[in-house]
N, C-alpha and C positions, 0 to 999 in steps of 0.2 A: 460723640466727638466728631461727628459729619468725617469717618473715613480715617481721621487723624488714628496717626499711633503718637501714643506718650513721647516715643523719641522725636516728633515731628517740634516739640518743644524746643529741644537744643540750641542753643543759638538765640533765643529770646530775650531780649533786652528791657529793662524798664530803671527809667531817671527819675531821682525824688529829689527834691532839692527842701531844708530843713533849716531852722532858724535853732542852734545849736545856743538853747533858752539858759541863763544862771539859773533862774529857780528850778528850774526841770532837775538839774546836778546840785542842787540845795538838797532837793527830794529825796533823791538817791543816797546821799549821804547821811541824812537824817534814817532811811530807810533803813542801813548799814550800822544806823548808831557810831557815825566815824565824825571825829571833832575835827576837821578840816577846814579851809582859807577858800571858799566858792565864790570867784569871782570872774566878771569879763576879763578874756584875757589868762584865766589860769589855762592849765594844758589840762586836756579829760583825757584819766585813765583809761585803760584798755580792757574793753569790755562794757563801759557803760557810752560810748556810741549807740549801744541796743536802746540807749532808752529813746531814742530819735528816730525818726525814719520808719515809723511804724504806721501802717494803713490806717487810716482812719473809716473804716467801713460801719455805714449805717445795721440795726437792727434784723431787719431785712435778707440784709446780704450773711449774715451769719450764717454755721454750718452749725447741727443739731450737738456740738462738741465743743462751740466757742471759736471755732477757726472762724478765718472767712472762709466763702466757698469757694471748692477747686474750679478751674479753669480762667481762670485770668493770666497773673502773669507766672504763676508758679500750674503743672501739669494739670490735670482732672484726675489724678491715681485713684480708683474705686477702693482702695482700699482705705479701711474706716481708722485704723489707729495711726495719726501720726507724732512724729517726736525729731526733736533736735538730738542727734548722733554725737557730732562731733563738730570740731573747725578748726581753722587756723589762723593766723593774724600776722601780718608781720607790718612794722610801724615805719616808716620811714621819716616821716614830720608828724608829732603829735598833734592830734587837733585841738586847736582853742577855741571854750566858752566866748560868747556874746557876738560869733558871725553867723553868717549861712555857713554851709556846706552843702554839698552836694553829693548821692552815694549812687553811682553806675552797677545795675545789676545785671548780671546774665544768666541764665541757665547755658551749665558745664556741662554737665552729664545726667543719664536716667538711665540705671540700670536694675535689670530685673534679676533676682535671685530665688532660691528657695531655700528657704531655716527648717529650723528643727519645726518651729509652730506652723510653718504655712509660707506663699509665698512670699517677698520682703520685695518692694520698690526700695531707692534710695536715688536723692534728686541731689545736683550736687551743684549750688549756686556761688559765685564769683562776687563781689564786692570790690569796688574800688570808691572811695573816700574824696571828694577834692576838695579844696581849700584856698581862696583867694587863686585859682589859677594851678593850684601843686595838688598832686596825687601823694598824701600822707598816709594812709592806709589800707592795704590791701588785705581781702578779707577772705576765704571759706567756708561756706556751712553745708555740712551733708546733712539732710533731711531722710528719717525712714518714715516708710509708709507700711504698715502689720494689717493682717487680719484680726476679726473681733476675736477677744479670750472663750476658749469654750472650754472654759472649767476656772477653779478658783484659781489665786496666784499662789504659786509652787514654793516660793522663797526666793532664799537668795543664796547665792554664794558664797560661803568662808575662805578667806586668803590666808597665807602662812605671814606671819609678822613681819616688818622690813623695818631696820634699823632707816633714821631720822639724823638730818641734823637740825630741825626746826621742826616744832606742830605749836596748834592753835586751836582751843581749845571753842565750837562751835553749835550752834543748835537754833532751827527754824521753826517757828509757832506761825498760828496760825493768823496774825497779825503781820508780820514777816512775810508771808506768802500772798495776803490781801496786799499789803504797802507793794510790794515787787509786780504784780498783776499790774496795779493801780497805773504806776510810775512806765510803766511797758505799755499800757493802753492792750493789756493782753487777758483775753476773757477764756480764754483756756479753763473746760472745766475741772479738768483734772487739779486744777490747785486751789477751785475754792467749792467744788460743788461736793459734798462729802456722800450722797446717796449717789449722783453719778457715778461715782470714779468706784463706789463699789459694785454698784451693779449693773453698770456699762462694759466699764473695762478693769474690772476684776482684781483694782488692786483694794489693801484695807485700811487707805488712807489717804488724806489728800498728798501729791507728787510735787515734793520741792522742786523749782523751776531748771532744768538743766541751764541756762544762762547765768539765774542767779548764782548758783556755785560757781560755774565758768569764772563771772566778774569776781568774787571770793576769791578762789584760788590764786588768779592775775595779779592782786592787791598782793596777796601774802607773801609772793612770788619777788614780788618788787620789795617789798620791805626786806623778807631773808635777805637776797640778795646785794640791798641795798644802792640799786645803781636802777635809771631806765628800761623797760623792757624792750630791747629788739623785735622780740615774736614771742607768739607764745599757739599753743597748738593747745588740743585737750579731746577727750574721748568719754562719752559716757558708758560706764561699764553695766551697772545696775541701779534701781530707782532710790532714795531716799527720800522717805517720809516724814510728814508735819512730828513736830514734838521727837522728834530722835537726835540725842547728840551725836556729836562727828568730828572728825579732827582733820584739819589740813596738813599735811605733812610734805616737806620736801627735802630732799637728798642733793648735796652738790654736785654739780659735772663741769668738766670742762667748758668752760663760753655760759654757764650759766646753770640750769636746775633740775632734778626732776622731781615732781608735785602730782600729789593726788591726795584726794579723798576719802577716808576711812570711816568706816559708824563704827560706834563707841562699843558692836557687839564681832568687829573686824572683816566688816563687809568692803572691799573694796569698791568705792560707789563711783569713783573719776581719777583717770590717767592726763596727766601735761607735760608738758616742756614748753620752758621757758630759756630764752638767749639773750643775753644781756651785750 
């Protein structure tokens, strides 16, 4: 890093400007198995902005796990496992299919911790969305950065039951996990390489996409509640795997919802909120 510390990052900016395609949100939707109206001019859900705006980096420049490689506009963190955490969103003008857009990044923060497994990075980049001239959504993603697993995967954690006013009865193959790759332009081996992910990073299956749930829950979030989403936030608690069912579940609150993700053996797998 010629002297640089990771936090010398902060501050760093990078502009992408994106032809926000109908068939790209054709894709996705087919992806979804959702019988929907994809046209120029519709408003895109929240959450499937992800499938835009994504690097387009040559062979080359790949990292031995499907990323790109560190140091560009995101840190150099030496550490080998990374994963989408969390985020949040909050919508001010929806964006519509068949213009550009343009998405303003920053690096927010880089903080260094130590977990129970080893040190943890967590990078924490800023989004902003624009749109003929208007700033329609404002974004979040915390990035963690883990050391390799030095032993097999331990499990997972059982949660105590929580009463529902809506669930949705779901489950990801491994068709589902290639279509979502595909549509993302995301080579991540964790969701399609099945000898990798077990004896790289130790898990015993391929790793459903944390986004793609993210955009799942967002949809469900909007139907329960039946109105636009304002924002919507979301946290990954624990991993789920290709071939496991799962249920989206959300509880009413005040201004809008609370949403999470359960496997079908009551793993709590994702925490959100949603404000209408």
């Amino acid at each position: 890093m010629s002297g640089k510390s990771l936090e010398d990052w902060i501050g760093r900016t990078q502009e992408v400007e994106d032809a926000l395609q109908v068939e790209q949100a054709r894709r996705l939707a087919a992806t979804f198995d959702l019988d929907l109206t994809i046209e120029a001019g519709a408003l895109l859900p929240p959450g499937w902005q992800w499938i835009y705006f994504n690097p387009v980096v040559s062979a080359h420049d790949l990292d031995v796990d499907g990323h790109p490689k560190r140091g560009g506009f995101l840190p150099p963190v030496p550490l080998p496992r990374r994963m989408w955490a969390a985020g949040e969103m909050t919508i001010d003008l929806p964006l519509r299919l068949g213009g550009s857009a343009t998405r303003l990044s920053t690096i927010e923060g880089v903080t260094t911790k130590e977990g129970k497994s080893g040190p943890l990075v967590f990078v924490s980049v800023g989004h902003v969305y624009l749109q003929d001239g208007q700033a329609c959504l404002r974004e979040r993603q915390d990035i963690v950065y883990r050391e390799a697993p030095t032993g097999g995967f331990v499990g997972r954690r059982k949660t105590d039951p929580r009463n529902a006013d809506w669930q949705e009865a779901c489950m990801a193959d491994e068709v589902l996990l290639f279509r979502y790759s595909a549509v993302t332009f995301n080579a991540h081996r964790i969701h399609h390489d099945l000898a990798y992910v077990r004896d790289v990073e130790g898990y015993p299956g391929l790793v459903v996409h944390g986004p793609l749930m993210a955009t799942q829950l967002a949809g469900f979030a909007g139907r329960s509640l039946g109105s636009p989403l304002k924002s919507f936030s979301f946290r990954a608690v624990q991993p789920l795997f290709v071939n496991e069912a799962y249920l989206l579940k959300g509880l009413r609150a005040e201004h809008g919802g609370q949403f999470w993700i359960e496997s079908a053996e009551g793993h709590e797998i994702m925490m959100a909120k949603a404000e209408i």
